[in-house]
C-alpha positions in Angstrom: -92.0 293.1 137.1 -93.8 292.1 139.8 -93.6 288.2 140.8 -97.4 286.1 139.5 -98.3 283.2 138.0 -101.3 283.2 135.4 -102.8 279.9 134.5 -103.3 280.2 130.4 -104.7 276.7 130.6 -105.3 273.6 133.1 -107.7 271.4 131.1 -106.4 267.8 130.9 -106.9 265.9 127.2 -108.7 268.4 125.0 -110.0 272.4 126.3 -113.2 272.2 128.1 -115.8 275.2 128.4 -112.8 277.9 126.7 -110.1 276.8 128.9 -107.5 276.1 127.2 -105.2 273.0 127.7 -102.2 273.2 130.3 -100.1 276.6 129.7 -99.0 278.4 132.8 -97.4 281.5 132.6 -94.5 282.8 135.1 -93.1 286.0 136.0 -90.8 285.9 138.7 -86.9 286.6 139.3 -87.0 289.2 136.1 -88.0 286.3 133.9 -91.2 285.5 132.0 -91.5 281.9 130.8 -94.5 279.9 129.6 -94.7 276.3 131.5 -96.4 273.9 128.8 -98.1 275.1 125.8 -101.6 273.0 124.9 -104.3 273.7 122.5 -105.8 277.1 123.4 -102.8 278.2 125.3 -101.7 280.5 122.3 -104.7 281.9 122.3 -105.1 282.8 126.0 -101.5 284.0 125.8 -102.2 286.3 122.4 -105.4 288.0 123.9 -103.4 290.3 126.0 -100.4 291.2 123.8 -99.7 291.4 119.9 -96.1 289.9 120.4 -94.2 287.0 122.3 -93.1 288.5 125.0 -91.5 286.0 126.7 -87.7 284.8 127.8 -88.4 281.1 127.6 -90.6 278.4 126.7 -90.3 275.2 129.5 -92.4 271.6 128.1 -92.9 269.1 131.0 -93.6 266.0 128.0 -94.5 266.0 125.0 -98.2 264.9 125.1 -100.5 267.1 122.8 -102.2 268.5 125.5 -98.8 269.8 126.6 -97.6 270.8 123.3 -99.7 271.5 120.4 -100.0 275.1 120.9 -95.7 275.4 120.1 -96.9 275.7 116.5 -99.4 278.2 116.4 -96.3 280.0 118.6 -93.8 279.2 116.1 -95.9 280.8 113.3 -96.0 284.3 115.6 -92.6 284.2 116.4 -91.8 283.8 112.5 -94.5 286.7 112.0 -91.8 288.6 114.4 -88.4 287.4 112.4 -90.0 288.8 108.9 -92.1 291.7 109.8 -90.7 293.1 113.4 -86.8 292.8 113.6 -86.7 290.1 115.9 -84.0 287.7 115.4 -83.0 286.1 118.6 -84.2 282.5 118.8 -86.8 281.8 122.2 -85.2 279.2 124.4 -87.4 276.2 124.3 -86.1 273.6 126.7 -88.1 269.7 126.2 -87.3 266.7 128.0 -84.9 264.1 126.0 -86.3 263.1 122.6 -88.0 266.4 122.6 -86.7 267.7 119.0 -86.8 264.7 117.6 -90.4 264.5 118.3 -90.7 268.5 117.2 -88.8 267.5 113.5 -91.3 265.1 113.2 -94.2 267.1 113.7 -93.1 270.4 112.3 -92.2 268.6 109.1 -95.8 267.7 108.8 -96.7 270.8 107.2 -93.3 271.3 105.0 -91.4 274.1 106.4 -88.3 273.0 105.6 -89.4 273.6 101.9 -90.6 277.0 102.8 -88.4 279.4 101.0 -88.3 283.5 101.8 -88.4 285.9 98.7 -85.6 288.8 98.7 -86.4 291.8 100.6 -85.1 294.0 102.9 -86.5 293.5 106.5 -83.6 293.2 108.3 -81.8 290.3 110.1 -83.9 288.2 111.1 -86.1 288.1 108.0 -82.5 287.5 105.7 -81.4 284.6 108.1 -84.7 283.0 107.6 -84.3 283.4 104.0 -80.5 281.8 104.2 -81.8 279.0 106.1 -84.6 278.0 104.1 -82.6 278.5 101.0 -80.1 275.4 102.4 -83.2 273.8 103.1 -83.3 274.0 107.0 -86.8 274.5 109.0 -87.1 277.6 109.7 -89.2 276.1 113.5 -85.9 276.1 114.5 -84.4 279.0 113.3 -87.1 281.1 115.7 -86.5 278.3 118.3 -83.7 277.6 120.3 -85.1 274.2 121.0 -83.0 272.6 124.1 -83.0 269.2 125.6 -83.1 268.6 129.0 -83.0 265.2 131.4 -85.0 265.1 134.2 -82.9 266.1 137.3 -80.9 268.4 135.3 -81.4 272.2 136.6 -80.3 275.4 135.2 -80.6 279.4 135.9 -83.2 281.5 133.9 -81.5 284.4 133.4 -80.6 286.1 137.1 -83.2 285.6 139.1 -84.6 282.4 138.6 -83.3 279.4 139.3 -85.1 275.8 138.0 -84.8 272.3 139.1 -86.4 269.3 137.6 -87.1 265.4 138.6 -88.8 262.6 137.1 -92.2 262.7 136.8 -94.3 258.7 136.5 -96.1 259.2 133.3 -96.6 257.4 129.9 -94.0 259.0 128.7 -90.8 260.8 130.0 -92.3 263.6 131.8 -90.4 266.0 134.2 -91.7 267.7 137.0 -90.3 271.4 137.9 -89.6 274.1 141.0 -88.9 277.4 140.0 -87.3 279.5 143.0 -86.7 283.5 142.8 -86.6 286.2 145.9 -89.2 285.7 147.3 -89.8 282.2 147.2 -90.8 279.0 144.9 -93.5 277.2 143.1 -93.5 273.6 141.6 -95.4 272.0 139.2 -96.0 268.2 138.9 -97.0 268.2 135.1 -99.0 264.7 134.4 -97.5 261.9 136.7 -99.0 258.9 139.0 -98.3 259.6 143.1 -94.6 259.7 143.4 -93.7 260.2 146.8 -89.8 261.3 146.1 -91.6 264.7 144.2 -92.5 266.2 147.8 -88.4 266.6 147.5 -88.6 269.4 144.9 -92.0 271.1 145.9 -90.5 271.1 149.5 -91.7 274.2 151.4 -92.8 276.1 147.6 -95.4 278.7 148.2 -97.6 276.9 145.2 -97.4 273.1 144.5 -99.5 273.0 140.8 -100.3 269.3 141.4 -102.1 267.1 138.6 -105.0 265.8 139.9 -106.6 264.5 136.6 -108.3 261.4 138.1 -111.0 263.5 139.4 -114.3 261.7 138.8 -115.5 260.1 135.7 -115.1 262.0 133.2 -111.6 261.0 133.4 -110.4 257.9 131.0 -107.9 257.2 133.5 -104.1 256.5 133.0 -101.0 257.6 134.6 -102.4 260.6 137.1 -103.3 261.7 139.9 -106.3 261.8 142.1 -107.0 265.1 144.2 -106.6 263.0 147.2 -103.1 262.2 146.2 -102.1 265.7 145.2 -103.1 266.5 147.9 -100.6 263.9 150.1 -98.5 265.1 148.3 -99.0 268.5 149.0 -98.9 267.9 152.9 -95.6 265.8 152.7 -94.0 268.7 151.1 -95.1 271.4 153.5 -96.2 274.0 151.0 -98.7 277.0 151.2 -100.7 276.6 148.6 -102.0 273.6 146.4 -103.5 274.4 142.9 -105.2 271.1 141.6 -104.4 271.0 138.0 -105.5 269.0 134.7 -109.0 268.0 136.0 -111.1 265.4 134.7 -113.6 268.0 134.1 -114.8 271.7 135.4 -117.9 269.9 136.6 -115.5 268.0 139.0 -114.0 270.8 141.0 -116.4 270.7 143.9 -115.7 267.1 144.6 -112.1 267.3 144.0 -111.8 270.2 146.4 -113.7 268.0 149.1 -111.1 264.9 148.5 -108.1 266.9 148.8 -109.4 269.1 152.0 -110.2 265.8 153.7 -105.9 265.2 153.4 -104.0 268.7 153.3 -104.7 271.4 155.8 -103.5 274.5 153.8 -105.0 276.5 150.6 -106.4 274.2 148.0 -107.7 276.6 144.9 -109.0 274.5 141.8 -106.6 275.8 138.5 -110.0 276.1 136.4 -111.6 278.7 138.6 -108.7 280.8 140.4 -106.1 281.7 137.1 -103.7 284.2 138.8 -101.5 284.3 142.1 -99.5 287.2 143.1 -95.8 285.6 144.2 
């Protein structure tokens, strides 16, 4: 596996012009995880494969924009347990109050009163039957949902190692750097300027910086401008920096020209460039 990054998604509040919502997808270090997962990432993810082929599921906070598209993943994954002999759960790691938050929601369409009829389909399909029958929702039965804090790291598998910090959003909100041979990319999800994140992006050969407070099509709240992505960028010496979760498309000239005024290096815009080779 070659190491790239695909951006699924990078549209901040609702999917703008068919992109989808924030959804990044990674391959590096022998690992392929999905970074966020907002409206229209499932379907950007789904029109180049039938099945979930990933290791891991990573959610910076649990904003819709960030989130939404778990359920339309969860119903594929289920598809998987009944029909295609999976039966491993995907690791789905979400900042503290995470599950909580995913009870909540998933119980909003009943599936812990689904119930699976007798039939031989193998493991996966008789454990979701067991589990429904003792009333459990079966979301969590194809999910392995994990809590993390920010600061807390962990390995993906061999080759991957990730670190988080706090992010300065509405909400609880982490931030992430993923490093692999090779090198490393971080990602800012939704946050206000907060110097102490040029720490985890130092040196990365992508910084994926929001830079949502890009003109006026932006409501405003707890983000970025491209300017400050971009100081952020130059503090942590990195390569590359993708602005991310735009006010709008229409904005990307503009934001371009604020952030090149500030950092030197590579600035791309996340809603025209959508893949990197790592």
């Amino acid at each position: 596996m070659s190491n790239r990054l695909s951006i699924l998604g990078s549209s901040g509040g609702f999917p703008v012009l068919g992109l989808p919502c924030s959804g990044y997808r990674l391959r590096a270090g022998g690992r392929d995880i999905l970074i966020d997962c907002g409206p229209g990432v499932a379907t950007a993810l789904f029109a180049e494969q039938e099945t979930c082929a990933l290791d891991a599921v990573l959610i910076s906070h649990m904003h819709p924009d960030h989130v939404l598209d778990l359920m339309p993943l969860a119903y594929a994954l289920m598809t998987e347990w009944a029909t295609a002999g999976r039966d491993v759960p995907m690791p789905l790691r979400v900042p503290e109050g995470g599950r909580a938050f995913l009870e909540r929601f998933s119980d909003l369409f009943g599936h812990r009163h689904w119930r699976f009829g007798p039939a031989e389909r193998g493991a996966g399909y008789a454990l979701l039957r067991e589990r429904g029958m003792n009333g459990e929702d079966w979301f969590f039965t194809v999910f392995d949902v994990q809590e993390f804090r920010p600061g807390d790291g962990w390995r993906e598998g061999e080759g991957l190692t990730v670190s988080t910090a706090a992010a300065d959003h509405a909400i609880p909100t982490a931030a992430f750097r993923f490093d692999f041979d090779g090198g490393a990319i971080a990602y800012t999800g939704d946050t206000r300027w907060r110097p102490e994140l040029a720490d985890l992006a130092a040196d990365s050969r992508l910084l994926l910086a929001d830079a949502h407070l890009s003109g006026p099509s932006a409501p405003g709240g707890a983000h970025m401008t491209p300017a400050e992505a971009a100081r952020l960028a130059e503090a942590a010496d990195v390569d590359a920096l993708v602005l991310c979760h735009l006010g709008s498309p229409a904005d990307g000239d503009s934001a371009l020209a604020e952030a090149r005024a500030v950092f030197g290096g590579r600035i791309h815009l996340a809603v025209r460039e959508r893949e990197y080779r790592l």
